[in-house]
N, C-alpha and C positions, 0 to 999 in steps of 0.2 A: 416463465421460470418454473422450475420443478419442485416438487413439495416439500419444504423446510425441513431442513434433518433438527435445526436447532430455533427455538423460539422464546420469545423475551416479551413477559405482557407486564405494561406498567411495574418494571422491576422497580425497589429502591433497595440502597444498603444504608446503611448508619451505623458509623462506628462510634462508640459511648453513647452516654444520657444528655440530657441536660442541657447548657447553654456550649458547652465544650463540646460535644459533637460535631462528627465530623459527615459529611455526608458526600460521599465518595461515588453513589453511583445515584440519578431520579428522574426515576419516570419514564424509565427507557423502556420503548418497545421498537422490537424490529425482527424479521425471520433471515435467517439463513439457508440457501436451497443446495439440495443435496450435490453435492459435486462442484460446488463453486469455489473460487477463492476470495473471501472476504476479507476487508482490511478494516483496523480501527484504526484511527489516525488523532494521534490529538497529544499536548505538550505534557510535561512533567505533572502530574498531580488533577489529571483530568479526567479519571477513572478509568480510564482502558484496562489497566491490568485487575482491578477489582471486578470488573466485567468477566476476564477471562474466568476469575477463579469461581466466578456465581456459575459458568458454563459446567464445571466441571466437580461443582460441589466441596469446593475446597472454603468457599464463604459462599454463609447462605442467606438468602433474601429477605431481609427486613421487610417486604413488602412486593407484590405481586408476585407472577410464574416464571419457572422457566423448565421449559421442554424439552427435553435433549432427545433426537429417534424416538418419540411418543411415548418419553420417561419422562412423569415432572419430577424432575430433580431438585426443586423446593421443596417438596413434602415429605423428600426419603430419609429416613436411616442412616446412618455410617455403613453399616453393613448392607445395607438397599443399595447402598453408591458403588460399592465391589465393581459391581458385574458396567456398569456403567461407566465408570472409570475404564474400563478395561478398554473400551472401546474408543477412546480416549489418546491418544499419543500427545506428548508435552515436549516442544526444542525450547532452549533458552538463552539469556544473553551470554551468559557466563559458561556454559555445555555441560559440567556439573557431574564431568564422567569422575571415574573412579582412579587417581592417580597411581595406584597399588596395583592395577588390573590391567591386563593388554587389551587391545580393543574389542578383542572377539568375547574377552569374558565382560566386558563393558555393554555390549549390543546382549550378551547372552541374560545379562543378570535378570531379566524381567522375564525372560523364560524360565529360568530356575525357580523365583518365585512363584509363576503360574505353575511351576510342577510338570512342566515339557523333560523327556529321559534327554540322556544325554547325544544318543546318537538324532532325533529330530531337534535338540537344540543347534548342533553342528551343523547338521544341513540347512537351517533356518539363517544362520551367521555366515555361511559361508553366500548365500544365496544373495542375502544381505550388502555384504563389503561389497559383491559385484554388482549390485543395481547401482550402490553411492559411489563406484569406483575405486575401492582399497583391499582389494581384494590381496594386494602383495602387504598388507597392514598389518594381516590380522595380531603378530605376534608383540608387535610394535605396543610402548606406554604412549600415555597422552603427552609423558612431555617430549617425546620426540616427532611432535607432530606439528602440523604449522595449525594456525587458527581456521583455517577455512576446513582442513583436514579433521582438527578436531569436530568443527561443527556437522561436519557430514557424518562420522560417530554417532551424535545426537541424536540426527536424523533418523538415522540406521535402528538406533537403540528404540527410537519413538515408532518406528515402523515395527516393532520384532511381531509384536503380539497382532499385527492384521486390523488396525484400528479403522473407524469410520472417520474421522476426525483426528484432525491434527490443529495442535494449539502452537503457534510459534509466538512466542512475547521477547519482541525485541532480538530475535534470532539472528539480525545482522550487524547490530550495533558496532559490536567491538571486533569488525571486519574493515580491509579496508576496502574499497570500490570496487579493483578488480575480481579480488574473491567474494564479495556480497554478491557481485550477477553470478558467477558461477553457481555460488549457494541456491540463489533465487530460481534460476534454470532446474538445477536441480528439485527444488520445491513444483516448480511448473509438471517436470516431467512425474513427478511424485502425484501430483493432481489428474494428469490426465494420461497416464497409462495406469496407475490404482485406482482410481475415481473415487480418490480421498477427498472427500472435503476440506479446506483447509481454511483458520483464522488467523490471521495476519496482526499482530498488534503492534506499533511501531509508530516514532515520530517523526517521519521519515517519508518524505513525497515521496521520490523515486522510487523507494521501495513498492507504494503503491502505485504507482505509473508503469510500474516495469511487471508485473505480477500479478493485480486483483482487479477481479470483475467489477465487483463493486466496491465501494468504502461507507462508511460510517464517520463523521469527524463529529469528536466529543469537545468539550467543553466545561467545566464547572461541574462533572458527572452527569453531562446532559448528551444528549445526540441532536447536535445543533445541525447536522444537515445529512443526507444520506443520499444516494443514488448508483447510476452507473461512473464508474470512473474516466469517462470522457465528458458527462455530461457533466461532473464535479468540475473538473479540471476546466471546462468551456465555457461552464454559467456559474463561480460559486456564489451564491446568495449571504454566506456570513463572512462576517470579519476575520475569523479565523482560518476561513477556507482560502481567502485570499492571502493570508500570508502565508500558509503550506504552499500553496500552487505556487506566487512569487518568490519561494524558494526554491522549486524545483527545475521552472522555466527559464527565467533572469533571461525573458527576449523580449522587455521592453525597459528603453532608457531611464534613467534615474534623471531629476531635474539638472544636476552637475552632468552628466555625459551630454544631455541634450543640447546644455549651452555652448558646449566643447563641438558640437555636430553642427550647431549653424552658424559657431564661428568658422568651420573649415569648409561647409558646403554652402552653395547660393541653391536658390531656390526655396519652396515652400515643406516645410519638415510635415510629415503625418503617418502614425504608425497602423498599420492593417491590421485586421484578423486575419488568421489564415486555419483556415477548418476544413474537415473532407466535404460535409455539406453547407459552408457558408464563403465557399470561393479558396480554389485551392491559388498558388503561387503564380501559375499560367495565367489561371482567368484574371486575374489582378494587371498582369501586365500587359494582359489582350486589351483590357480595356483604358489601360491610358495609353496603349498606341492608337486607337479606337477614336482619341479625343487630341492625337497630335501633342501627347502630354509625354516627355522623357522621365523616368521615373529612377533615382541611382538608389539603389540598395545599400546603405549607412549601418544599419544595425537591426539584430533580430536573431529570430532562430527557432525552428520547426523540428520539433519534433515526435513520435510516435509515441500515443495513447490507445492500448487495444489494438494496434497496427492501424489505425486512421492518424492521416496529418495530423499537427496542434501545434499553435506558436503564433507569431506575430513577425512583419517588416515593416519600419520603419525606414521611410522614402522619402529624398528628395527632391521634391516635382519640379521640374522646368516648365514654363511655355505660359503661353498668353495666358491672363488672370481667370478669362472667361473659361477658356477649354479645359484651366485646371478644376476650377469650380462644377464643369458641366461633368468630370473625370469623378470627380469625389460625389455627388451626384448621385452617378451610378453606381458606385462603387458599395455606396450606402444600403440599395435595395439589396446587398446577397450578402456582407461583410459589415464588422465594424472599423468605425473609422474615427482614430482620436485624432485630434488637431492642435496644434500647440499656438495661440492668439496672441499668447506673450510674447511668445519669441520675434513673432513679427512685427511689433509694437516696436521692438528692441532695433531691429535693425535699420 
């Protein structure tokens, strides 16, 4: 990993005194590497967004550092945060453009503020709408724009000034699916033909699934687990991680569908891992042909993390008790392998 542009040593925030305090971000430390796309993930009221705004000096840290490009941006000034901020680009849930202003004065405005004349504002805008695609926009208000349209605006507007970093909180929220991948493609191509850094804040698996290197899943204002985002997705260790991932996946059966699955299938039910390095979909059915074991594919679903497989099959086994046994077995030393004991109990 390359050398942190942003860094977080034992942060804490506290909002109020007293017994009513509120304690919104603790004890968070973690680096962010230059050029990467990071995600925070974590539910309503779990400090994510207090996090963003410590990054960016908008709230400042009750307790330990934070580094931004080998600025500690705990220590500064209002005016020490200027030149800091500037480097800074912010998208949001709501886009927050200007509804009185056409797009190009919308993306322009933070150039005007920095003091850009007018003819390198226009070539900056026009430069602009053509990377985000609206270049036939420019004269267009926000309210004649769809939501995904608007957001790319945002974008646009957070990119004017050449920033290092981009802050997106909740930038896909109030999109529906099909325009959130677009948006997110667009964020992809923002990262890696700018080599923007980018922070991800959002409740939202697939957002991270589809988009970030790594993740961060918070907690109680904690960072209850971190890593690469396939290794998240593949091993999560907390409670919370497990219900993000089980909402992004939903490829393995709930207790109701399963009983619905051995009532319509004979044979022995058991759901697989299916991983790039712990036995892809092939190897799984190599080896219960392997074992004279017929295997019917009932429920499941694989999908890509990082462009490596990820997901689970759940199988109906056929064939002598022994060869299923000796099937599952093997199956064990490269994959995981749940088995449902009741169900067979049941039949």
């Amino acid at each position: 990993m390359s050398s942190p542009i942003i860094r977080l040593d034992g942060v804490h925030k506290v909002f109020g005194d007293g017994p009513g305090a509120v304690r919104a971000v603790e004890d968070v430390t973690l680096e962010i590497a230059q050029g990467e796309i990071f995600g925070v993930i974590g539910y309503s009221g779990a400090g994510k967004s207090t996090l963003v705004r410590l990054v960016n000096g908008l709230e400042r840290a009750t307790a330990g550092t934070v580094v931004v490009d080998g600025r500690t941006v705990s220590a500064m000034t209002e005016k020490q945060l200027r030149p800091v901020r500037a480097d800074i680009g912010m998208i949001f849930q709501q886009f927050n453009l200007f509804s009185a202003k056409s797009v190009a004065e919308n993306i322009a405005y933070p150039l005007r503020v920095a003091g850009w004349d007018k003819d390198r504002r226009r070539e900056r805008v026009a430069e602009l709408l053509r990377f985000v695609g609206l270049a036939d926009k420019a004269a267009a208000r926000p309210a004649e724009l769809s939501g995904g349209q608007k957001q790319r605006v945002g974008i646009a507007r957070a990119l004017a000034s050449s920033p290092k970093i981009l802050l997106a909180d909740e930038s896909t929220s109030a999109l529906d699916p099909e325009t959130t991948r677009d948006v997110l493609s667009l964020l992809r191509r923002v990262n890696a033909e700018l080599g923007v850094t980018i922070v991800v804040i959002t409740h939202e698996m697939d957002v991270v699934k589809y988009l970030c290197d790594r993740v961060a899943v918070m907690e109680g204002g904690r960072v209850v687990e971190l890593g690469s985002v396939y290794d998240v997705f593949s091993h999560p260790t907390q409670e919370a991680t497990r219900r993000f991932v089980g909402t992004s996946l939903r490829d393995r059966p709930t207790p109701d569908v399963l009983a619905r699955l051995a009532a319509s299938h004979p044979g022995t039910l058991v759901t697989v891992g299916v991983q790039e390095d712990h036995g892809s979909s092939a190897q799984i059915m190599r080896t219960l042909a392997a074992n004279a074991v017929d295997g019917a594919i009932v429920y499941g679903g694989i999908t890509e993390i990082g462009e490596r497989p990820f997901g689970s099959l759940t199988l109906a086994l056929t064939g002598e008790p022994a060869a299923i046994e000796a099937a599952l077995a093997e199956l064990r030393h490269f994959t995981t392998v749940q088995e449902y004991p009741e169900l067979e109990a049941t039949r």
